[in-house]
C-alpha positions as CSV (number, residue, x, y, z in Angstrom):
1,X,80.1,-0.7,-89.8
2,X,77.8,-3.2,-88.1
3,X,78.7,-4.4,-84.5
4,X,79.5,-7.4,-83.6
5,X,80.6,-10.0,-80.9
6,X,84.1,-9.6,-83.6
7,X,84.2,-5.8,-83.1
8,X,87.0,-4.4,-80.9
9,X,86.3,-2.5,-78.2
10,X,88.6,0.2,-79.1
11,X,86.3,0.4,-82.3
12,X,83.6,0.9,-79.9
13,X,85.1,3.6,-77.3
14,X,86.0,5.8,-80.4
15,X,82.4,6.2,-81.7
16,X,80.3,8.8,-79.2
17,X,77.4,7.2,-80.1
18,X,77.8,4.2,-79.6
19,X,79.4,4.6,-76.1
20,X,76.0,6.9,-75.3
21,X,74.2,3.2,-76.1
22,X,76.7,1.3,-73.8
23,X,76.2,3.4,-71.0
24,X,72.4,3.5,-71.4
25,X,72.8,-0.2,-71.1
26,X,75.3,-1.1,-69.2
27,X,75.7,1.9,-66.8
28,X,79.4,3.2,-65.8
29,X,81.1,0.6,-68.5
30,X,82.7,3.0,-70.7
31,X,84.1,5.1,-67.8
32,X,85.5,2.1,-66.2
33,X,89.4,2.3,-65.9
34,X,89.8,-1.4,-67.2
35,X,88.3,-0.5,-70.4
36,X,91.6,0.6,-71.4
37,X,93.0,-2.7,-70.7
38,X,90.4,-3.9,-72.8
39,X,90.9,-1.6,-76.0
40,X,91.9,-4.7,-78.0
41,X,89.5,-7.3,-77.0
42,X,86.3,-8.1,-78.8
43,X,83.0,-8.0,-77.2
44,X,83.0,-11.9,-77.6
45,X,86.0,-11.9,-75.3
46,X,84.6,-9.6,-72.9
47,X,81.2,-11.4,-72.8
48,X,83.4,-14.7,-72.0
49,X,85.5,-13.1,-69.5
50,X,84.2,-14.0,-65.8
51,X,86.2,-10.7,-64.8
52,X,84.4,-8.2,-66.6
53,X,81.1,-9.2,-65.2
54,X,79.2,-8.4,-68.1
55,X,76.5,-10.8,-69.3
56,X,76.6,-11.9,-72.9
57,X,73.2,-11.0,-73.1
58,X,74.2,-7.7,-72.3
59,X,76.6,-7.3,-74.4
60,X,74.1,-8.7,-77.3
61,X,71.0,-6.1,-76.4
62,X,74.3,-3.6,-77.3
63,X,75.4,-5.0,-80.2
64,X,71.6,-4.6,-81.8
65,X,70.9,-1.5,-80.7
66,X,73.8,-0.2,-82.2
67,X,73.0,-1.7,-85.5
68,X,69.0,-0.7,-84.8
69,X,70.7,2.6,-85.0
70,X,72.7,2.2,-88.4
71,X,75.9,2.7,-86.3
């Protein structure tokens, strides 16, 4: 499965390696208790939610080192 700014978050939390690669690049994201708010968002709605305070940019770098990875 390739990531993308259409892959759920949920999608995300389940795979250990990719949350290893989240919190490499976005320290203390995966462990943060709104996460499970945000099981069902994508990472485009994340990246354009003020709230989370996560830069689309971010969320990008993520995205292709996951898929740099074959995850």
């Amino acid at each position: 499965m390739a990531f993308s700014m259409d892959t759920v978050v949920g999608d995300v939390l389940a795979n250990p390696e990719a949350v290893k690669i989240m919190d490499e690049i976005m320290p203390g994201t995966s462990s943060n208790p709104m996460m499970k708010m945000a099981k069902g968002f994508t990472l485009g709605k994340i990246a354009k939610t003020p709230a989370a305070k996560i830069p689309e940019a971010k969320i990008q770098e993520f995205i292709d080192a996951c898929n740099a990875k074959g995850l």
